[in-house]
N, C-alpha and C positions, 0 to 999 in steps of 0.2 A: 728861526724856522716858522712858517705857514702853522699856525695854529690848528687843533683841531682837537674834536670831542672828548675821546678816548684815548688814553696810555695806557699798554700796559706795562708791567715791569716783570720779569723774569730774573733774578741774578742766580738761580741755580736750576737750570731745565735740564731737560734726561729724552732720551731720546727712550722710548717705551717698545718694549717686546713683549708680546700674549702671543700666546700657544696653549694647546690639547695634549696631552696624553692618556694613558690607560694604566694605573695601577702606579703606585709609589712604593718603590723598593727597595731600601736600601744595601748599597754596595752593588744593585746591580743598574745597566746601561740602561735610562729611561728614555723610549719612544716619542721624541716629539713632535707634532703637524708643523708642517708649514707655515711660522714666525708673522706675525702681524706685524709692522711698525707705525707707531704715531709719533708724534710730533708732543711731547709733553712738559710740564711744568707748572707749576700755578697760574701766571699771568698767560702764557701763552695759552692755558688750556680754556682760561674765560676769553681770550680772542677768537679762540676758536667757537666757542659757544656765543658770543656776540654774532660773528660772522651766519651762525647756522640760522639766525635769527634777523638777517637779512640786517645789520649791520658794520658798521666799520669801525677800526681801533687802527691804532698804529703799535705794534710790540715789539718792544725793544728787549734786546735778551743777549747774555752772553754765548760766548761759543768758542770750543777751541776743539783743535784735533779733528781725526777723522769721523767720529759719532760725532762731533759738533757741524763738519757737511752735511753728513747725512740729515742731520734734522732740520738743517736749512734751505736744503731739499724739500723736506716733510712743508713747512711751513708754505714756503713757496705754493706747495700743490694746494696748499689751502685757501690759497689768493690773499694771504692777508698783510698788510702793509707791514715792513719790520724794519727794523735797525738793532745789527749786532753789531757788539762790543768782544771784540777778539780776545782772547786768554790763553794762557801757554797751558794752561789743565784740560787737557780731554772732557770735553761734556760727559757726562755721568748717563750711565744707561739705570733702567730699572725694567724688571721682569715679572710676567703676572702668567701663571701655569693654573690650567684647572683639568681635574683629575676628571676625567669621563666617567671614569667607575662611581664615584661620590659624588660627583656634582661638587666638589670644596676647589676654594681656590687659593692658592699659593702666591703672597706677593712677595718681593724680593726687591731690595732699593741700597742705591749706596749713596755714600752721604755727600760728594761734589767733591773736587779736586780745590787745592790751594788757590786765594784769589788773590794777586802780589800788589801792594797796596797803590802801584799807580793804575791798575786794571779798576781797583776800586773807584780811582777818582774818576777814570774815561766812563765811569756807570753812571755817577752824582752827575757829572758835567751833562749825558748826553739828558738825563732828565729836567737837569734846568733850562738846558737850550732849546725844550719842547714844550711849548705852554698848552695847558691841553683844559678841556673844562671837567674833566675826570681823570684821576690818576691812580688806578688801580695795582698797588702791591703786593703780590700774594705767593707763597712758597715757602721752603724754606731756606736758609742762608748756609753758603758753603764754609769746609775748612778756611777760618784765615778772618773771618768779616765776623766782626764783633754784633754784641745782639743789640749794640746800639745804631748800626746799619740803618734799619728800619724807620727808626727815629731823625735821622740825617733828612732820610728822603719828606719825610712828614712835615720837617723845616722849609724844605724847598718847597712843595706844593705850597704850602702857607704862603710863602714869599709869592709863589707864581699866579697864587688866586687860583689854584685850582684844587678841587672837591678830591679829598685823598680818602679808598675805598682799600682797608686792609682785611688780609686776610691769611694770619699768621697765628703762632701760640709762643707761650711759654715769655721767658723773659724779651724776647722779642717786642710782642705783643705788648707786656707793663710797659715798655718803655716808650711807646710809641700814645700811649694813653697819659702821656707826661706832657706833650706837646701839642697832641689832640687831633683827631682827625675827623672826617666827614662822617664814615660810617665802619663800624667795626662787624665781625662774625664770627664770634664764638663759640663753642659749644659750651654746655651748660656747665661741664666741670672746670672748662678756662672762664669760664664769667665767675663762676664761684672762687677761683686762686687772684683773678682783680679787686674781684673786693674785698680778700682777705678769709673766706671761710673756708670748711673742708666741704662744704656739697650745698646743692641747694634745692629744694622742693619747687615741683612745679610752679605752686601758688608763688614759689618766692624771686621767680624770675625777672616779671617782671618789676619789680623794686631793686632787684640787683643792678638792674640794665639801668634804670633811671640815676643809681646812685651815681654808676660811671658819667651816666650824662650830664648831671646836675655841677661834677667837679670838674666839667670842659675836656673829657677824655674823648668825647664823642657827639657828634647832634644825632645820630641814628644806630640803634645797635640791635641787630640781628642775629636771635640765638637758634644756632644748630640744633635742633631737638633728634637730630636721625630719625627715624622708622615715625616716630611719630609730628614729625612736620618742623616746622619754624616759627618764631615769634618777633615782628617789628614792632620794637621798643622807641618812643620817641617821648619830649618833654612830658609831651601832655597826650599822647596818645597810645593805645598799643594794640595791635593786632594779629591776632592766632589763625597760622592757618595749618588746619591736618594735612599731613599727606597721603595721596591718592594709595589704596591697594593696586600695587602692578606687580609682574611675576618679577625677579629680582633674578638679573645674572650677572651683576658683576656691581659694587659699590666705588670703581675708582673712578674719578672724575665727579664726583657727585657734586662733593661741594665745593669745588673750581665751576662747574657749569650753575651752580645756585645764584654763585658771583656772576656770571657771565647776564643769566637773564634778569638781577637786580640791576648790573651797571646799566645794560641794553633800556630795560625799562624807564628808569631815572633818565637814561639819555633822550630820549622819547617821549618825556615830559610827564608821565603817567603818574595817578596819583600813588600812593603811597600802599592803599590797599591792592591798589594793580602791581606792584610793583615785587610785595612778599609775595605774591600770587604765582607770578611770574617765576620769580625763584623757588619756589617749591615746585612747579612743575618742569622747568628744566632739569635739578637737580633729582629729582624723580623719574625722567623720562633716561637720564643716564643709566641708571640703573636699572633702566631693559635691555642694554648692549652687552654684549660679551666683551671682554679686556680692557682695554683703552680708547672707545670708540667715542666717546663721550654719549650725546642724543641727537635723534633722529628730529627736525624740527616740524614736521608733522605730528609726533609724537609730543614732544613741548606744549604744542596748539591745544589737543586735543583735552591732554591733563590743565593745562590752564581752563578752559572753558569747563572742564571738569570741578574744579577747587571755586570755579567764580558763582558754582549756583546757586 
């Protein structure tokens, strides 16, 4: 296949529903608004954040049943290039409810349907047959796909020469720091269970992040700080940036769209301080949208030139 920039990888997306109502009561019938759908998942959710960002990926994702149309549908409306991999498991919905009386919001997810292990191989295969100069995997992995999954694809990138950009947790993640990849994203309590400790002080982050890079787990590793920003860790360099005060209505998609304008950045050749910049303010600008919306890329521009002054 035609090379190109960007992959993403998807092996368990959800087709996403937000909604409104008024008061949480239990045992009785609760009033919902009019259902929102996106098009969700880790990899697909940074294509879509690439795309808002004016540019292109190709996302490959599985899909099965009728919520697996539907979201194929979604994607579609999104204009963004894709290749699914068919599965007899109904793609997995997830539900995001915010109460009008509180302002609180209610998220709701189920874990993906059985993936039967030649479904597993049409996943491996459609990634090797795509040489891409980034290959983005990020989500998490359904019933049935072991946590060494992740690690499979990490081999392959290697073989294909192309830059693998994870963004996963838990023994996923270790496993995938065995093999080694471009760039990891952690948050501060999963960079603390890589390197073996129970927690880790700001001051100690970045030496965590260098140790994983020093034993070949990583050349780049970016830690999730939430509310309070992120940190690009590299051999010899690191870089803080706070994130912007904006009003906050919804946290989902945050750090899928962080990933979106890190991968977007690097692809665009930017340096490295443009780059965590970029991802703090996409993954910032999400969390001005209500439910699944991800960010508005007006809104992206605005908080980057914000973080860059």
């Amino acid at each position: 296949m035609k090379p190109v920039d960007i992959v993403t990888l998807t092996v368990n997306p959800a087709l996403d529903k937000s909604t409104h109502f008024k008061g949480l009561v239990a045992e009785q019938k609760i009033r919902c608004a009019e259902p929102r759908y996106d098009a969700g998942g880790g990899g697909i959710n940074v294509s879509k954040a690439i795309a808002r960002l004016g540019g292109s990926s190709l996302a490959i994702y599985t899909s099965g049943g009728a919520t697996g149309k539907i979201l194929e549908d979604l994607v579609r409306a999104e204009k963004i290039d894709s290749q699914t991999i068919a599965v007899k498991s109904w793609t997995r919905e997830s539900f995001v409810a915010v109460d009008e009386h509180t302002n609180l919001q209610y998220r709701f997810g189920f874990s993906g349907g059985k993936i039967e292990d030649n479904e597993v191989q049409s996943v491996l295969k459609a990634i090797e047959d795509q040489p891409s100069k980034y290959l983005v995997a990020s989500g998490s992995l359904n019933e049935g796909l072991t946590t060494d999954f992740y690690q499979k694809v990490a081999q392959i990138a290697k073989n294909n020469g192309s830059r693998l950009i994870v963004d996963t947790s838990g023994e996923a993640l270790s496993k995938i720091i065995e093999v080694g990849a471009y760039l990891i994203k952690p948050n501060v309590g999963e960079l603390a269970k890589l390197i073996g400790v129970e927690k880790l002080e700001m001051e100690e982050v970045d030496h965590a992040a260098k140790e994983i890079i020093a034993k070949g787990g990583a050349e780049i590793v970016v830690v999730s700080l939430g509310p309070q920003g992120a940190m690009l860790v590299t051999a010899d360099a690191c870089e803080y940036v706070p994130a912007p005060n904006v009003a906050k209505k919804s946290t989902v998609g945050a750090g899928d769209s962080m990933v979106g304008g890190i991968t977007w950045a690097l692809s665009q050749g930017k340096s490295l301080k443009e780059v965590i910049r970029w991802g703090v303010a996409c993954g910032s600008a999400a969390t001005m949208n209500e439910g699944t919306q991800l960010f508005k890329s007006e809104d992206a521009q605005r908080l980057f030139d914000w973080v860059s002054k």
